[in-house]
C-alpha positions as CSV (number, residue, x, y, z in Angstrom):
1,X,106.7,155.6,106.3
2,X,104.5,152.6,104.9
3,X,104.8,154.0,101.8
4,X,109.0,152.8,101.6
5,X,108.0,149.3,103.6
6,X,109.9,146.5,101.5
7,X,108.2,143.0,100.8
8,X,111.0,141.5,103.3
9,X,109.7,144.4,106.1
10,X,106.4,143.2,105.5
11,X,106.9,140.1,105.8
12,X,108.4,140.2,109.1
13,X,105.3,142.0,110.1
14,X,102.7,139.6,108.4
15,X,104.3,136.8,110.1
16,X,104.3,138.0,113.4
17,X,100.5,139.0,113.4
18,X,99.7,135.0,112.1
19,X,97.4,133.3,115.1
20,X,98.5,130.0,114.0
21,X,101.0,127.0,115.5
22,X,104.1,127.9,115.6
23,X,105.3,124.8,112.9
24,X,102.9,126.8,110.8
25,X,104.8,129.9,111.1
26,X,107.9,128.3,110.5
27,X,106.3,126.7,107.1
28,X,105.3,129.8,106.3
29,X,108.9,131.7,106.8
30,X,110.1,129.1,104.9
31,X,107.9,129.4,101.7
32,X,108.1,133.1,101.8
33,X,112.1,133.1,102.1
34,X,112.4,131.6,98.5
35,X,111.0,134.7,96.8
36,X,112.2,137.2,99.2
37,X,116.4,136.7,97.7
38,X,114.1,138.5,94.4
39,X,112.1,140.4,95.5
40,X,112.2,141.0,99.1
41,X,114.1,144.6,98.7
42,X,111.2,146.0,96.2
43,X,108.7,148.3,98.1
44,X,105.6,146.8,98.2
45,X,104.1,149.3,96.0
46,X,106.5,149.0,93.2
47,X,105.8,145.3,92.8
48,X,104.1,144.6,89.7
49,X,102.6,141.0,89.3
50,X,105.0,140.6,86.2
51,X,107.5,140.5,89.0
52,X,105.8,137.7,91.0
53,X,105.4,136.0,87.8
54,X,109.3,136.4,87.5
55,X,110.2,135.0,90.5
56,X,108.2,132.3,90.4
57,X,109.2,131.1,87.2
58,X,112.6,131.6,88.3
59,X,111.7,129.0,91.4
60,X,110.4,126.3,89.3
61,X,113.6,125.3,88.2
62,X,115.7,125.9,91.3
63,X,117.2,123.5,93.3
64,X,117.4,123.3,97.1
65,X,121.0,123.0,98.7
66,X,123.3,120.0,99.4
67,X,122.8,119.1,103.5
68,X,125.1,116.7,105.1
69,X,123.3,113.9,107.1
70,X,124.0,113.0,110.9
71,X,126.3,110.1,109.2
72,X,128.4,112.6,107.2
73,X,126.5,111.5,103.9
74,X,126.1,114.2,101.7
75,X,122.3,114.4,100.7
76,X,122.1,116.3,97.4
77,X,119.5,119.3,96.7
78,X,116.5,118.4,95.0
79,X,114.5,120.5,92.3
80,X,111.9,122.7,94.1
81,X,108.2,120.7,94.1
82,X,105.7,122.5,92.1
83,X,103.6,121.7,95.4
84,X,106.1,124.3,97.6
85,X,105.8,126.8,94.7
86,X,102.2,126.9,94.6
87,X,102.2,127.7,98.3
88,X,104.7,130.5,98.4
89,X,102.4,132.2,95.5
90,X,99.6,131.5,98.3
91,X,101.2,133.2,101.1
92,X,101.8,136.1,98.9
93,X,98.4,136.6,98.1
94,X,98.0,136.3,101.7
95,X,100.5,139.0,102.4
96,X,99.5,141.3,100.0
97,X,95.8,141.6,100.6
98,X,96.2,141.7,104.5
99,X,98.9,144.6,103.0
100,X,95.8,146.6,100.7
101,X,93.8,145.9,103.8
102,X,96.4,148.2,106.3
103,X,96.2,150.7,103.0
104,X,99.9,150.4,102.5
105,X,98.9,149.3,98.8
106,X,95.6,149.8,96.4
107,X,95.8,146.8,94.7
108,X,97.2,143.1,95.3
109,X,99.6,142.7,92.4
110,X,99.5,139.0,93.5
111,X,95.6,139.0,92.5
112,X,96.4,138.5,88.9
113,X,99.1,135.9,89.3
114,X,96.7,132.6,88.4
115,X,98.3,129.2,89.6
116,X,100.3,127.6,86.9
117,X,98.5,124.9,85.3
118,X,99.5,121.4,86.2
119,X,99.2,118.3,84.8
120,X,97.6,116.0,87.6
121,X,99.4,113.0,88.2
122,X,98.6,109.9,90.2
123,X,98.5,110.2,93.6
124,X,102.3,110.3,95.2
125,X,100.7,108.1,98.4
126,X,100.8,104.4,98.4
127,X,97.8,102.7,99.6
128,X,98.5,99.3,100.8
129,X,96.2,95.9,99.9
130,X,94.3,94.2,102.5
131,X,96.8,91.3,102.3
132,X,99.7,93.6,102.5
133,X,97.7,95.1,105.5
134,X,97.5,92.0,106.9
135,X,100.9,90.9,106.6
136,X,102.6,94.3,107.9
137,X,100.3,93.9,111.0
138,X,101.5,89.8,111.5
139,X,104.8,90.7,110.9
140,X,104.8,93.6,113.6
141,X,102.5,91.6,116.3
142,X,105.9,89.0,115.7
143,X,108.5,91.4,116.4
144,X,106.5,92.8,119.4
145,X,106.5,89.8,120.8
146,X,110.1,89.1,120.5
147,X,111.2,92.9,121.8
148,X,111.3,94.3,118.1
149,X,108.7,96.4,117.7
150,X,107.7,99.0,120.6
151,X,104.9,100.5,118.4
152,X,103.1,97.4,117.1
153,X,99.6,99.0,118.6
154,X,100.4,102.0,116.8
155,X,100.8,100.6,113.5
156,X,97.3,99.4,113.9
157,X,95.4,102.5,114.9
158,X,97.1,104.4,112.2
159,X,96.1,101.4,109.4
160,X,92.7,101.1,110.8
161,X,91.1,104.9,111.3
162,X,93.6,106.9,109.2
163,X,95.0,109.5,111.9
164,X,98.1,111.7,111.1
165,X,101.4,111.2,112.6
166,X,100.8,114.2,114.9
167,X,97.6,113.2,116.0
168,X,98.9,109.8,116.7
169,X,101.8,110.0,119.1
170,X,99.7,112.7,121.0
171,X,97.0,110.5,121.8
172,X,96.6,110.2,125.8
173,X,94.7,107.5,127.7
174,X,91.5,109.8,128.8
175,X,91.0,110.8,124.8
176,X,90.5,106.7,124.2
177,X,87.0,105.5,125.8
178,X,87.5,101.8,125.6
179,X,83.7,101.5,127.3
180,X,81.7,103.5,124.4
181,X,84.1,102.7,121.7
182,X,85.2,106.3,120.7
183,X,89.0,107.7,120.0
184,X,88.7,111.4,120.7
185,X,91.4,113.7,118.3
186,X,91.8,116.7,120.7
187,X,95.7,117.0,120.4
188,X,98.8,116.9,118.1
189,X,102.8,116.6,119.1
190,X,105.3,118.3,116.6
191,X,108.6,118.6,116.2
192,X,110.7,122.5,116.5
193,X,114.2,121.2,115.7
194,X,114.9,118.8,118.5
195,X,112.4,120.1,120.9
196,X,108.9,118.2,121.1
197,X,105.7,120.4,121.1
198,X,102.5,119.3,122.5
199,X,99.7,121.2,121.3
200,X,96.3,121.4,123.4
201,X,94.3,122.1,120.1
202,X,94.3,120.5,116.9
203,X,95.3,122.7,114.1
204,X,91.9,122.9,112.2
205,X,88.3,122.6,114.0
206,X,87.2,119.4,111.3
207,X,90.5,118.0,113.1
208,X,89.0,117.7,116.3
209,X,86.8,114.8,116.3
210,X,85.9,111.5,117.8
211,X,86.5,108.6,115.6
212,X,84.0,105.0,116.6
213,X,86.6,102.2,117.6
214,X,86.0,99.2,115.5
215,X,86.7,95.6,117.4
216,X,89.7,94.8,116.4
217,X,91.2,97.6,117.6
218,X,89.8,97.8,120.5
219,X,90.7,94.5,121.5
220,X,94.6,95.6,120.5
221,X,93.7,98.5,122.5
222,X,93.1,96.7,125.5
223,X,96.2,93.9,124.6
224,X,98.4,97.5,125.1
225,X,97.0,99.0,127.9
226,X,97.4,96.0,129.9
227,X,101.3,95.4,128.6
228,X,102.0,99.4,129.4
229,X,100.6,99.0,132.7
230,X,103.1,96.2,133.2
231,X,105.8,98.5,131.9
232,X,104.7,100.9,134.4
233,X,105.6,98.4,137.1
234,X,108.4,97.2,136.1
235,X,110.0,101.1,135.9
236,X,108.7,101.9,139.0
237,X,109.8,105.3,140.7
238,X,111.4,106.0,136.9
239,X,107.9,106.1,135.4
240,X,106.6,109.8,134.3
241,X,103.2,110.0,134.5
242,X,102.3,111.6,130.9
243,X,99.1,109.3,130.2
244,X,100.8,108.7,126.6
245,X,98.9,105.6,124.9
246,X,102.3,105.2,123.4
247,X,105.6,105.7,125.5
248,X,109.0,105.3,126.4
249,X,109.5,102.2,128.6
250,X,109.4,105.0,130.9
251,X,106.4,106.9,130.4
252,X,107.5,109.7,128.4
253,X,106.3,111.3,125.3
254,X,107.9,109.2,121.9
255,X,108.9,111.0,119.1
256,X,107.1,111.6,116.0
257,X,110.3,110.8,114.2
258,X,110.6,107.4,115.6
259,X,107.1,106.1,113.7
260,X,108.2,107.3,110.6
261,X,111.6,104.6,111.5
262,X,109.3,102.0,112.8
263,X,107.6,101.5,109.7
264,X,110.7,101.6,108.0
265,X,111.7,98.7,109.8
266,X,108.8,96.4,109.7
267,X,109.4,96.7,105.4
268,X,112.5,96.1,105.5
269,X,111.6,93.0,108.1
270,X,109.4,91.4,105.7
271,X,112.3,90.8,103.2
272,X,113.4,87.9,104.0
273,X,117.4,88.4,102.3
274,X,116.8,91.3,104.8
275,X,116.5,88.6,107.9
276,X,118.9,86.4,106.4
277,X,121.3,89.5,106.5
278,X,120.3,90.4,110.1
279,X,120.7,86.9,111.3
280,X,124.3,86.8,110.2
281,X,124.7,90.1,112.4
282,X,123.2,88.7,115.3
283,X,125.4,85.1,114.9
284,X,128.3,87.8,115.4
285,X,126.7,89.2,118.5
286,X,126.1,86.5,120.1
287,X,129.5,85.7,119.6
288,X,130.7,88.4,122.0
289,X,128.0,88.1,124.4
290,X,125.3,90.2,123.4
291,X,121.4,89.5,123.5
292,X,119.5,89.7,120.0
293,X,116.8,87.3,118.9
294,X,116.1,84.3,121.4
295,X,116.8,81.2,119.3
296,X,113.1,80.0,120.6
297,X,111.7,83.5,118.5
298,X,113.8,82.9,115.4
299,X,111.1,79.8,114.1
300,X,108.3,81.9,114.2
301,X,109.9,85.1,113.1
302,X,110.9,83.4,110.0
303,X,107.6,81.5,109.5
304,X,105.8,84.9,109.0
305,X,108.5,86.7,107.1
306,X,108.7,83.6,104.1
307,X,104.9,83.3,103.8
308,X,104.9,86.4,102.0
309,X,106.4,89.4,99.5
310,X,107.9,92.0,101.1
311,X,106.2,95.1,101.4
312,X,106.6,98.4,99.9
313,X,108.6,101.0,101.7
314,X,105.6,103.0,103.3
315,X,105.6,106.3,105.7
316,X,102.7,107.4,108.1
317,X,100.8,109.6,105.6
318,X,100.4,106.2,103.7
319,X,98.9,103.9,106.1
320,X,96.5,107.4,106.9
321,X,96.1,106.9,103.1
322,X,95.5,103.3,103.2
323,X,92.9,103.3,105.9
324,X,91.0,106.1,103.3
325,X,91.5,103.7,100.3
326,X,89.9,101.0,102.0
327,X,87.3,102.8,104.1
328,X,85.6,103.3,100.3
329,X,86.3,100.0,99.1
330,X,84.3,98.3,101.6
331,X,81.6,100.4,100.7
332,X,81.8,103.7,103.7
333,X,80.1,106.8,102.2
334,X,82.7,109.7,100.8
335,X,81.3,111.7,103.9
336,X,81.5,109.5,106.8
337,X,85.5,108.8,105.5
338,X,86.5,112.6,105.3
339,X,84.8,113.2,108.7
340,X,87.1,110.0,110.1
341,X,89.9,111.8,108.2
342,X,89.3,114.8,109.8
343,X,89.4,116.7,106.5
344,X,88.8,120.2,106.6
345,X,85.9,119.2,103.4
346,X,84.5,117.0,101.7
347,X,85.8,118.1,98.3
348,X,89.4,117.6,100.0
349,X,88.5,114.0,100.0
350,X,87.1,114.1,96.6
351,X,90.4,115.5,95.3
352,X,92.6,112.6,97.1
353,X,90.4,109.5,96.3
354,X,89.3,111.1,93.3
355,X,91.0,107.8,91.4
356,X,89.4,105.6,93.2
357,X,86.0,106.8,93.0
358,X,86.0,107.5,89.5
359,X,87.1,103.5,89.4
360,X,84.5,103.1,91.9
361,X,81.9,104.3,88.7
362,X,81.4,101.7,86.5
363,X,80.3,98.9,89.4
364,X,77.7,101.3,90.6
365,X,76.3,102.4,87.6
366,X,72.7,101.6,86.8
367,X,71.3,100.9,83.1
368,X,68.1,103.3,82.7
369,X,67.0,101.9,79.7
370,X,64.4,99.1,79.6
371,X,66.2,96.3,77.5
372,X,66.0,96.2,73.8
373,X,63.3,95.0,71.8
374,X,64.3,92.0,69.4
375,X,64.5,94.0,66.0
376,X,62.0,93.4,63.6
377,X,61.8,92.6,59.7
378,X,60.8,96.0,57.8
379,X,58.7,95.2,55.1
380,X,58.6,97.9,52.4
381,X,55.1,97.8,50.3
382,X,55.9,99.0,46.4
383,X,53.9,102.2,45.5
384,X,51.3,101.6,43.1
């Protein structure tokens, strides 16, 4: 009967009703599966929120296990994020109140679990300068050009409207209309293990949206379309059709994964004991035959790499962070960035730029008060 139903029965059950992706489920699984080793054989009747209070606090200081890398490296477990705790205690309200609305339970004993108060700390995304922008984009259009850098164009529509990683690699040809100047966000591509999934809807409706091209991009753009076109006939009968803006040399989809290591790269390029290290490499190389930098590329390689710091190590979500960060410096209204973002609300946007805008403050504020009057003498008269 429902009435014996364990939290780890219902789980199973409130997963497989979810009409979400299927990464979604999988988070889900996942955030749920670090309570259920507590509480997972309690009925969900007998679970008082004391013991989701229990658990939780038992979570906080748990560590996730040691993995061992493709190279054999042993990666060791990390302290649990108060972020990944504050979404399990989210699903299980989830859980429980779908569970009082199937009348297994009267009340939702996660109800009076309240989120545990945080202290809110700067913002754990780094948002590059316009000069740094600047530089990572030279540095990249340099390595393109030499054979370095596959996803230069990419670098520069993720920098310059903010898209996720997902959204990114999933863009197609017929969602960019190079003629009215629009980028259409219809699509994502995710990762299940080593399987790629191409979804034909975004994940939230404010996702799907169509973003104005600026001219600059366009023009890079254009600059790619007419080098993947090339590609395309160079490859010949090995091209797959996919309409990918960015693809293999042969057409196909391009992992997710491998614009996360792009970026890597292009940091590490602009070091220059980084090059110098390289260039030693390559000197060996070249010694048994094999093709690396042209020695005709190496003078201008090295002339943008030295004019320069290097930059900071950076991932996707930061350049989407970046482009946010300097949407509202140049003066874009909070609502026309977190419609670009394709954030599911405003006050989303509020909460992630909330330190710049509060620095924003103080150059916008206006004086109300007329200005002072000089002060005059006061004269006291004696009494008489």
């Amino acid at each position: 009967s429902t009435e014996q139903t364990t939290l780890a029965e219902y789980a199973e059950t409130w997963l497989a009703s979810r009409d979400t992706r299927e990464s979604t489920r999988v988070s889900y699984r996942h955030e749920l599966g670090l309570i259920l080793p507590e509480l997972g054989k309690k009925r969900l009747k007998d679970i008082e929120p004391t013991d989701i209070k229990r658990a939780l606090q038992k979570l906080s200081g748990t560590k996730t296990r040691d993995r061992i890398s493709k190279t054999g490296k042993v990666i060791k477990g990390k302290v649990l994020a108060s972020r990944t705790i504050a979404h399990t205690r989210a699903r299980l309200k989830s859980l429980f109140q779908e569970a009082v609305h199937d009348r297994i339970i009267y009340v939702s004993p996660a109800a009076a679990v309240k989120p545990s108060r945080q202290v809110r700390t700067e913002n754990p995304h780094i948002a590059l300068d316009f000069p740094e922008v600047a530089r990572m984009l030279e540095i990249a259009s340099a390595l393109h050009q030499s054979g370095h850098c596959r996803l230069w164009a990419a670098v520069s529509v993720a920098v310059s409207v903010g898209l996720r990683n997902s959204e990114l690699m999933a863009l197609r040809w017929k969602d960019v209309d190079l003629e009215n100047d629009v980028l259409r966000i219809r699509h994502t591509v995710t990762k299940q293990g080593k399987q790629l999934v191409y979804a034909e809807q975004t994940k939230t409706l404010e996702s799907r949206r169509d973003i104005p091209i600026p001219p600059n991009l366009k023009a890079v753009l254009q600059l790619h379309q007419k080098q993947q076109l090339e590609d395309k006939a160079t490859a010949e009968g090995a091209w797959i059709e996919t309409g990918a803006v960015f693809a293999t040399k042969t057409g196909t989809w391009i992992h997710p994964d491998n614009f996360r290591r792009t970026l890597r790269e292009l940091t590490s390029w602009s070091n220059w004991k980084y090059y110098s290290n390289h260039a030693e490499k390559d000197a060996k190389k070249i010694a048994r035959g094999h093709r690396v930098f042209r020695a005709s590329e190496r003078p201008s390689i090295e002339a943008v790499i030295q004019q320069g710091e290097p930059l900071p190590k950076i991932t996707p979500h930061d350049l989407r962070h970046t482009a946010g960060t300097l949407m509202l410096r140049r003066g874009m209204k909070v609502e026309a960035v977190s419609k670009i973002l394709g954030h599911s609300s405003i006050t989303m946007t509020y909460d992630v730029y909330r330190h710049l805008l509060e620095s924003e403050l103080k150059s916008v504020m206006v004086d109300l008060l007329p200005s002072p009057l000089a002060a005059k003498p006061v004269v006291y008269s004696p009494l008489n």
